[in-house]
C-alpha positions as CSV (number, residue, x, y, z in Angstrom):
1,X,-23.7,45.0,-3.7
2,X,-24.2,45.7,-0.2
3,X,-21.5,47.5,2.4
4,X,-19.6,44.6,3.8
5,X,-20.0,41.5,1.5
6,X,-17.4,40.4,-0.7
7,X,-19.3,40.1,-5.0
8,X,-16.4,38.0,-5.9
9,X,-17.4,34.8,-8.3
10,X,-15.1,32.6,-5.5
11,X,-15.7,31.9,-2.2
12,X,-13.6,33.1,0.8
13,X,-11.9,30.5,2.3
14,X,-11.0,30.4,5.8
15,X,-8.2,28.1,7.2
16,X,-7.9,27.3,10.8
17,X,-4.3,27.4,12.6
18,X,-4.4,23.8,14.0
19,X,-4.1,21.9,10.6
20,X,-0.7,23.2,10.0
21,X,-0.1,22.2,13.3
22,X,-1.6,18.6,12.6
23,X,0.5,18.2,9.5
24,X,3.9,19.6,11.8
25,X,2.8,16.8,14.1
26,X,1.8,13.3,11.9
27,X,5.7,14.6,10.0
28,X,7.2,15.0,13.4
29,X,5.9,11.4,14.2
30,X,7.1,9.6,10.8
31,X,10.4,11.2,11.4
32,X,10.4,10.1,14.8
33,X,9.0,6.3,13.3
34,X,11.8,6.6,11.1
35,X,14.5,7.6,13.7
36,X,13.3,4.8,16.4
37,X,13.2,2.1,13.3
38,X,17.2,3.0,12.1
39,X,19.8,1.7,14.7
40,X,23.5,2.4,13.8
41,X,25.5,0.3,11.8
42,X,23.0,-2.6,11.2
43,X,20.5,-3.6,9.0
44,X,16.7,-2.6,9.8
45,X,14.9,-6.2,10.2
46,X,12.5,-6.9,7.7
47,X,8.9,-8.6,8.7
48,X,8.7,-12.1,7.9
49,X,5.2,-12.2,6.8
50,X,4.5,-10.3,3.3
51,X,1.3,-9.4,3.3
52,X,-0.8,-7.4,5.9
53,X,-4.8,-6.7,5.7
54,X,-6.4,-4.2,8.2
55,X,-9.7,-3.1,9.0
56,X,-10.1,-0.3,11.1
57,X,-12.7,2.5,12.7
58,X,-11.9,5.7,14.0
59,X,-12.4,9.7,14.6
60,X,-11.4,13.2,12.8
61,X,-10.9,15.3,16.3
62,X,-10.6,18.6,14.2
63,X,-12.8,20.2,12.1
64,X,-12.3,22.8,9.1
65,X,-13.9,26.0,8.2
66,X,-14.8,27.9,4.6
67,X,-17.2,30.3,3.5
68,X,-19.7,31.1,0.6
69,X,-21.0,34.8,-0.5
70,X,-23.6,35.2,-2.7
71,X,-26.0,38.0,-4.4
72,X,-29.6,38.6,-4.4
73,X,-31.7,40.5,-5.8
74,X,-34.4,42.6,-4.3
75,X,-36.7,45.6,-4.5
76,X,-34.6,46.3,-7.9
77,X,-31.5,46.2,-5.9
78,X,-28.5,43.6,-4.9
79,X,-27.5,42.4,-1.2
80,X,-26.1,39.3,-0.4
81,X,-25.6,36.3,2.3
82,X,-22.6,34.7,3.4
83,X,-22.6,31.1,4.9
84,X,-19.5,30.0,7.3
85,X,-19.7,26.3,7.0
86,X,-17.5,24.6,10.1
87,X,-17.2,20.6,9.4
88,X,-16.6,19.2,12.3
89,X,-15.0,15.7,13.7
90,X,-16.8,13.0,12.3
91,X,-16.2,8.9,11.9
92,X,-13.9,6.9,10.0
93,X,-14.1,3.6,8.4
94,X,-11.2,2.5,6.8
95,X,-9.7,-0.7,5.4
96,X,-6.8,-1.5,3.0
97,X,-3.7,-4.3,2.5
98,X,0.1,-3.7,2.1
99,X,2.3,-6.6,0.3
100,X,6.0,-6.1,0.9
101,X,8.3,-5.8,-2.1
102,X,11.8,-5.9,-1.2
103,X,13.5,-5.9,2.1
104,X,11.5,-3.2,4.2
105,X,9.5,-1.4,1.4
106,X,6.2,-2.1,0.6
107,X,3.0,-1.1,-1.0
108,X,-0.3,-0.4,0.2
109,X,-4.1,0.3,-0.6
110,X,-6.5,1.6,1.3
111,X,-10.2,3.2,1.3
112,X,-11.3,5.4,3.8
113,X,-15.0,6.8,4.4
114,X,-15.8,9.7,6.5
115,X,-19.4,11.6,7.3
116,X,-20.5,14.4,9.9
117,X,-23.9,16.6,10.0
118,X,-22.2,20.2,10.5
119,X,-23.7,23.9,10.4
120,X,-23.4,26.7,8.8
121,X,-24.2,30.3,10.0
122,X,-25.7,32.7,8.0
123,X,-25.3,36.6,7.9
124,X,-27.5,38.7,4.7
125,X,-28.3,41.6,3.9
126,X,-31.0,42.5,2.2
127,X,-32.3,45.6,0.6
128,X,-35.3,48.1,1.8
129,X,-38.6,48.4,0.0
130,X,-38.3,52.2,0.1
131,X,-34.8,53.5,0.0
132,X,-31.3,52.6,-1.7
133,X,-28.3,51.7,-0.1
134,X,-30.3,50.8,3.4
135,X,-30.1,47.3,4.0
136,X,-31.4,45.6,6.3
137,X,-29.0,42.6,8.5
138,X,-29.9,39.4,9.6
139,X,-28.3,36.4,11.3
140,X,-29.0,32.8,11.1
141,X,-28.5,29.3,11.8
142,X,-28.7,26.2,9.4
143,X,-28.2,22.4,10.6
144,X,-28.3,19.6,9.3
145,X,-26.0,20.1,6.7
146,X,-23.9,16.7,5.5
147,X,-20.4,16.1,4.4
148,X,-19.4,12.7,2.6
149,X,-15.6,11.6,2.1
150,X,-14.6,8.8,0.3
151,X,-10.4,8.2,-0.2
152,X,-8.3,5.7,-2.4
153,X,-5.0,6.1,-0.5
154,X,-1.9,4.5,-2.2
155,X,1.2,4.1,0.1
156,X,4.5,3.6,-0.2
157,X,6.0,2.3,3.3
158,X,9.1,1.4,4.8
159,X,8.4,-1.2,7.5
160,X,10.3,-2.5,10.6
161,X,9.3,-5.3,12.6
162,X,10.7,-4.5,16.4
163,X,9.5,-7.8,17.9
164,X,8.5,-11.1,16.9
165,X,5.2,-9.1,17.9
166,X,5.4,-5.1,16.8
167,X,5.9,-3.9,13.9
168,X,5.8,-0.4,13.0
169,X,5.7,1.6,9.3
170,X,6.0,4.9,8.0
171,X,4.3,5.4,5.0
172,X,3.6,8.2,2.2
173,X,1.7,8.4,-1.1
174,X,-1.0,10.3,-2.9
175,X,-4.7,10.1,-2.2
176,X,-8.4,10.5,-4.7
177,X,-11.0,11.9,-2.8
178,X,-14.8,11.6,-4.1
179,X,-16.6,14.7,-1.7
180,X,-20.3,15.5,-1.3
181,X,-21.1,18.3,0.5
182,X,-24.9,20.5,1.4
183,X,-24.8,24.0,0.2
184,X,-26.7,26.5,1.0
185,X,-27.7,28.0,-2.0
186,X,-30.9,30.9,-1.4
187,X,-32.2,32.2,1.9
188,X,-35.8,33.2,2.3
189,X,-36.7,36.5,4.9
190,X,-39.7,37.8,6.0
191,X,-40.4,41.4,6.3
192,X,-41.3,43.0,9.4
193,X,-44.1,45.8,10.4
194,X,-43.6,49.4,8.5
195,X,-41.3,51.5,8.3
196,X,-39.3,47.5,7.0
197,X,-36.4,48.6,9.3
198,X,-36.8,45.1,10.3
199,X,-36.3,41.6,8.5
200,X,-36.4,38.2,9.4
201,X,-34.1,35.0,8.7
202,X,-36.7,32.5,7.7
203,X,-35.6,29.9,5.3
204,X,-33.3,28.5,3.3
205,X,-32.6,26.2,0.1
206,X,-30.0,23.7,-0.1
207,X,-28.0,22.1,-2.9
208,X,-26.1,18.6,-2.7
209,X,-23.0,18.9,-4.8
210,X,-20.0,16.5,-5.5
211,X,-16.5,16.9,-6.7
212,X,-13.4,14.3,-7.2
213,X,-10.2,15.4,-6.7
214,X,-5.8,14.6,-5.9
215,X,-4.0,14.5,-2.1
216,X,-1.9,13.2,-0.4
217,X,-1.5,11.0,2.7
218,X,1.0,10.2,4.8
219,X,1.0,7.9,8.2
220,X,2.5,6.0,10.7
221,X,1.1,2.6,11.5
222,X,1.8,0.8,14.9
223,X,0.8,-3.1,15.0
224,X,1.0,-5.9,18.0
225,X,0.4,-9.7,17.4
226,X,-0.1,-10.6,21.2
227,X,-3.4,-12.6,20.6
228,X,-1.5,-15.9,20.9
229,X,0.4,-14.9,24.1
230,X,-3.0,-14.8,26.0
231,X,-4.0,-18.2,28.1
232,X,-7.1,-19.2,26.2
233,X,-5.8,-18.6,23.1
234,X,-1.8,-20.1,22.9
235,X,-2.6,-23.3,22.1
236,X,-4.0,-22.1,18.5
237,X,-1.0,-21.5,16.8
238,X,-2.4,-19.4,13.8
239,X,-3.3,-16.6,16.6
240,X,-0.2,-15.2,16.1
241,X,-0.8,-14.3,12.5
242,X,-4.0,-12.0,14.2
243,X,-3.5,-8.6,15.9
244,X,-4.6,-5.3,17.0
245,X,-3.1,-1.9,15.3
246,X,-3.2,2.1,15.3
247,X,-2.9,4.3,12.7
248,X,-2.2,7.8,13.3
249,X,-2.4,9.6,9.1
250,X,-2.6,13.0,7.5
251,X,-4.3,13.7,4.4
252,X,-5.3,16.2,2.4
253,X,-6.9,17.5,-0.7
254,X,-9.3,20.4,-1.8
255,X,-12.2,21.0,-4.6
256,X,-14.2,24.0,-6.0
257,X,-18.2,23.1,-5.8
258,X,-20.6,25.5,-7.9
259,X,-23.3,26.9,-5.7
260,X,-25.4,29.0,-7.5
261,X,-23.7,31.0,-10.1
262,X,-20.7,31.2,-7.4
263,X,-17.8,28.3,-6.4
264,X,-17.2,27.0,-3.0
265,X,-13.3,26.3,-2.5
266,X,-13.7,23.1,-0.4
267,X,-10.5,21.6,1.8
268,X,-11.1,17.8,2.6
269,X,-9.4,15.4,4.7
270,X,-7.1,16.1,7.8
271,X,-5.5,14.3,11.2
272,X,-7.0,10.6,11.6
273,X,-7.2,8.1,14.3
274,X,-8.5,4.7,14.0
275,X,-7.8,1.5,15.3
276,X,-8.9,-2.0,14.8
277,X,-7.5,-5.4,13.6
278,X,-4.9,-6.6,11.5
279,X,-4.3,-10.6,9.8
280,X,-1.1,-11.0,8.5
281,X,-0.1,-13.9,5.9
């Protein structure tokens, strides 16, 4: 193995700060959802309508990181390459229905997508032609590099309608996540003038791979029904049952992907923002 790479079967996985702090913040705003929806000493009131349907389009702001080491073998010898894989924001499309049970709980289903083109940057090392235990570094770049989500979210949620036209829910429940990721899986290098102290990044090989795996989610949902207030639009009276919404949700799940004869420990999901409208029956 050469100095400085890692010949474990696993991947390293790196974990940026901010998604703790995303997970202290979408908690800190069901609490909050909670606290504003639970006035002393009185009932919370209950939406009339049971059944809610959404459809909604929206952005991941943060991005996740993880790594992949590899061997290779050269020249009778082993180096390896290490790719940093950062998956940035990306889109959301996501749709679902709730039907209320009793009182202010209900139940929900959704399905979310998500997609983003990332990079991944890639460091070897790669043995000498002439002498042991002399490698040779490189550095390079690989983009283009996709990252599929797909999630089935169930939800439990408590609901409180605030006005004849807001209602606001907290909700909670566990998530299946279907993820398909590009791997790097070989690099290619081409060897420079004699004496080979030289080598250069030239090529790659990538791998599509999918996993299914368990989360969890947990959101809070903020919806008007003003459509029937506006001027062009009051005399319709089934306006009111339309509206707009915005959902702020958390969720989060992980899978191992083979790559090569190695495994790539894989987080999905995190902080979610989408908005669009809602029909209410």
């Amino acid at each position: 193995m050469a100095p400085g790479m890692s010949h474990a079967n696993d991947a390293t996985r790196v974990e940026q700060g901010p998604h703790r702090r995303t997970g202290g913040l979408i908690l800190g705003l069901v609490v909050l959802a909670l606290a504003v929806e639970a006035p002393p000493a009185q009932a919370q009131p209950a939406p009339s309508e049971r059944v809610v349907a959404w459809l909604d389009l929206g952005w991941r702001p943060l991005s996740r990181t993880f790594a992949t080491t590899q061997t290779l073998e050269l020249f009778s010898e082993q180096g390896a390459f290490q790719a940093d894989y950062a998956v940035d924001g990306g889109g959301i499309f996501d749709g679902g229905i709730s039907v209320q049970l009793w009182r202010n709980l209900a139940v929900g289903l959704d399905v979310s997508r998500y997609r983003s083109v990332n990079s991944a940057r890639v460091r070897s090392e790669v043995p000498h032609p002439f002498f042991f235990d002399l490698p040779r570094t490189t550095t390079g770049v690989v983009g283009g590099l996709e990252r599929r989500e797909t999630g089935l979210h169930i939800r439990a949620l408590w609901v409180t309608q605030l006005a004849d036209w807001l209602v606001v829910s907290a909700s909670f429940g566990p998530s299946a996540f279907n993820a398909k990721q590009d791997l790097i899986s070989d690099v290619e290098h081409t060897e420079g003038a004699f004496p080979f102290s030289h080598v250069l990044f030239t090529g790659h090989r990538v791998s599509s791979q999918s996993a299914t795996t368990l989360g969890v989610n947990s959101a809070v949902d903020v919806n008007t029904y003003l459509l029937d207030r506006l001027p062009f639009l009051r005399n319709y009276d089934k306006m009111r049952h339309f509206g707009l919404g915005v959902q702020f949700r958390y969720v989060r799940g992980n899978v191992t992907m083979p790559v090569g004869d190695h495994f790539a420990d894989v987080d999905l999901g995190g902080f979610h923002v989408t908005f669009g409208s809602r029909v209410r029956f």
